[in-house]
LUMTI-612601 format. One line per 10 residues: their letters; for each residue x negated, y, z of N, C-alpha, C, O. Coordinates in steps of 0.02 Angstrom, whole numbers, plus 50000, padded with zeros to 5 digits. Last residue first. Example, Ala and Ser with C-alpha at 12.3 -4.5 7.8 and 13.67 -1.06 7.14 Angstrom:
% LUMTI-612601
sa> 49358,49888,50354,49316,49947,50357,49355,50002,50394,49330,50057,50402  49340,49716,50390,49385,49775,50390,49340,49835,50390,49288,49834,50423
This chain:
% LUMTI-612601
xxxxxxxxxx> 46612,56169,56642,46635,56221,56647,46691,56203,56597,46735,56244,56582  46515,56053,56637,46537,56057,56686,46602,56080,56691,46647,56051,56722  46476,56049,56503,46521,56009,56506,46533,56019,56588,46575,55977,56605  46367,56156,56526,46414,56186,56489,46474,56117,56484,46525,56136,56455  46255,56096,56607,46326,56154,56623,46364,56174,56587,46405,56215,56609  46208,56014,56531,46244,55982,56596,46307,56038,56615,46367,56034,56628  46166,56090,56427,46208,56057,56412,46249,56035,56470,46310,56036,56468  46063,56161,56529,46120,56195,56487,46176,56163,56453,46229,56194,56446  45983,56065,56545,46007,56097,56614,46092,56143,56585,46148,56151,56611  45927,56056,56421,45967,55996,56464,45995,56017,56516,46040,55981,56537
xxxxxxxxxx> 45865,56158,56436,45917,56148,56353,45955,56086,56399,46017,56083,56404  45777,56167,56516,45805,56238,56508,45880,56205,56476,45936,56226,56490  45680,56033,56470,45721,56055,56528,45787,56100,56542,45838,56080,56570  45617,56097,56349,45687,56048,56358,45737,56038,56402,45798,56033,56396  45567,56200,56394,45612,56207,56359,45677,56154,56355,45739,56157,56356  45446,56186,56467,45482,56187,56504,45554,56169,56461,45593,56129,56486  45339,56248,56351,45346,56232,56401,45408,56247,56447,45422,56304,56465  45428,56288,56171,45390,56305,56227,45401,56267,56294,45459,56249,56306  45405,56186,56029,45446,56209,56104,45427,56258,56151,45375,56230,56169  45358,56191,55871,45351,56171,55958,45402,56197,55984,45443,56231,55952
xxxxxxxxxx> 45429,56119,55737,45416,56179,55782,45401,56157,55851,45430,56112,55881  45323,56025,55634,45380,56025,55678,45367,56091,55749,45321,56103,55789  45213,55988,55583,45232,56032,55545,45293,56068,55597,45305,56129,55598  45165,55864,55636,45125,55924,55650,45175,55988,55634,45175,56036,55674  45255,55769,55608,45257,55802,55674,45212,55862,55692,45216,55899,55741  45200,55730,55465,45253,55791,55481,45266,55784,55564,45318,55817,55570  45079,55701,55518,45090,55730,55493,45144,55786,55498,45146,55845,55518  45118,55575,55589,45100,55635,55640,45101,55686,55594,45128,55735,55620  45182,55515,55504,45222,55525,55560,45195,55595,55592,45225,55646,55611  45063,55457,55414,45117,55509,55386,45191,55542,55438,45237,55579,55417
xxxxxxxxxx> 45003,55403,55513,44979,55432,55488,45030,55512,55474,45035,55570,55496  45088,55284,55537,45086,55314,55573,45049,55393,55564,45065,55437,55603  45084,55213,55387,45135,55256,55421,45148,55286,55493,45202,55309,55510  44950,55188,55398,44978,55268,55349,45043,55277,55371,45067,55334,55377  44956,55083,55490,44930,55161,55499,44913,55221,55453,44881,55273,55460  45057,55012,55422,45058,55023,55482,45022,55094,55511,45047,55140,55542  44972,54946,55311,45021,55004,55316,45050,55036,55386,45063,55097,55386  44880,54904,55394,44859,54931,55371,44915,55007,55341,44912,55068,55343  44955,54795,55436,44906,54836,55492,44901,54891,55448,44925,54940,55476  44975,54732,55313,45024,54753,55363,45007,54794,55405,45047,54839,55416
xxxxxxxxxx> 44852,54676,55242,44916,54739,55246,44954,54745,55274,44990,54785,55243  44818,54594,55373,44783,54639,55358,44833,54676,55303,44861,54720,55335  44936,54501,55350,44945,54514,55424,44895,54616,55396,44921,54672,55398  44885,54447,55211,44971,54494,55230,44963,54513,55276,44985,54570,55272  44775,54409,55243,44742,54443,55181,44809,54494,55195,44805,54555,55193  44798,54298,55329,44743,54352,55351,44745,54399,55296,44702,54443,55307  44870,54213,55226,44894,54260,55293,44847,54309,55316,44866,54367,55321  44775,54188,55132,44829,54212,55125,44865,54261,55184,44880,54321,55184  44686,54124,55233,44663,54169,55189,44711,54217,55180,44707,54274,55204  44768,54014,55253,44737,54041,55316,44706,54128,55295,44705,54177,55332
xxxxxxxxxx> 44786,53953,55152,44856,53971,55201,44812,54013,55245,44845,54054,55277  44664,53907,55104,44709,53962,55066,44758,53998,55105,44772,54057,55099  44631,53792,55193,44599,53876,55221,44639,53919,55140,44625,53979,55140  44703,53714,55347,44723,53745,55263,44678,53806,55258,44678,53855,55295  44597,53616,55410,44617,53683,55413,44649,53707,55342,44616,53715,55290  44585,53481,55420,44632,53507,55468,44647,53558,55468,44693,53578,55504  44521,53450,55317,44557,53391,55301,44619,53429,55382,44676,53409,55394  44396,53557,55313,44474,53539,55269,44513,53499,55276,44559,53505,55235  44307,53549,55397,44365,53547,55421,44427,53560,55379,44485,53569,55397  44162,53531,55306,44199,53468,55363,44263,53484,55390,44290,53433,55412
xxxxxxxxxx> 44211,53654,55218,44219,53577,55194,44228,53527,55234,44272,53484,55227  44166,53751,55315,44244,53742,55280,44243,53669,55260,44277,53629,55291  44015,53708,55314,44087,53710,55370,44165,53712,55374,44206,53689,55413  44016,53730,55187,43982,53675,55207,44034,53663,55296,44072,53620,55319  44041,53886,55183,44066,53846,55148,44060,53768,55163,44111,53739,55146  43924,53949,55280,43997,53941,55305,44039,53901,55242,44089,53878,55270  43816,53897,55205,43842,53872,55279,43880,53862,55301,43898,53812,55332  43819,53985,55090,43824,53907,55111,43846,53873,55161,43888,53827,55161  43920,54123,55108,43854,54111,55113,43868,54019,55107,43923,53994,55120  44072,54155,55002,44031,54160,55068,43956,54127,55071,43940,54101,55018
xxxxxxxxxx> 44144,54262,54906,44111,54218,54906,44087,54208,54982,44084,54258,55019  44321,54237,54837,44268,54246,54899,44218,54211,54890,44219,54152,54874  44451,54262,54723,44400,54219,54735,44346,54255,54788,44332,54312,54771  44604,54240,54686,44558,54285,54703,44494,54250,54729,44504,54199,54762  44745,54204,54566,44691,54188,54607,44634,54251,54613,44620,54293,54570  44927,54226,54602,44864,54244,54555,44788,54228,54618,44782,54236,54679  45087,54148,54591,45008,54172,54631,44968,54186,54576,44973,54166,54518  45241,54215,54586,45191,54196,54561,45123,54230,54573,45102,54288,54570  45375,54146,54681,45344,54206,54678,45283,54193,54643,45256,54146,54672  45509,54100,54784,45497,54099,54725,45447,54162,54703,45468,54219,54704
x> 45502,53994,54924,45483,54059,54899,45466,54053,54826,45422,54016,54804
């Protein structure tokens, strides 16, 4: 991947840094960051684009009850005939 990083910096309390430190040698924690940081936009677009779905589904003419039915029953008969 050709792509240029820029750094972001976290702070966390001691503890949990002091815990990162005994398991660096098994946890990549940039790789771990990184991904949690893409997976979290992803989710995220995810629900503006679900967002912007219902939206214009709001806008979209209803039907009236039953209608589809009515419209499918009508297609069946009109390739009957």
């Amino acid at each position: 991947m050709n792509y240029f990083l820029s750094v972001v910096s976290v702070k966390v309390p001691d503890e949990i840094k002091r815990d990162m430190e005994k398991r660096k040698e098994r946890i990549n924690w940039s790789e771990e960051i990184r991904q949690f940081i893409s997976n979290k936009i992803k989710e995220d677009q995810r629900r503006e684009n679900i967002e912007k779905a219902d939206k214009i589904l709001q806008k979209t003419r209803k039907l009236p009850k039953g209608a589809a039915s009515k419209l499918v029953r009508e297609d069946r008969d009109s390739r009957n005939n």
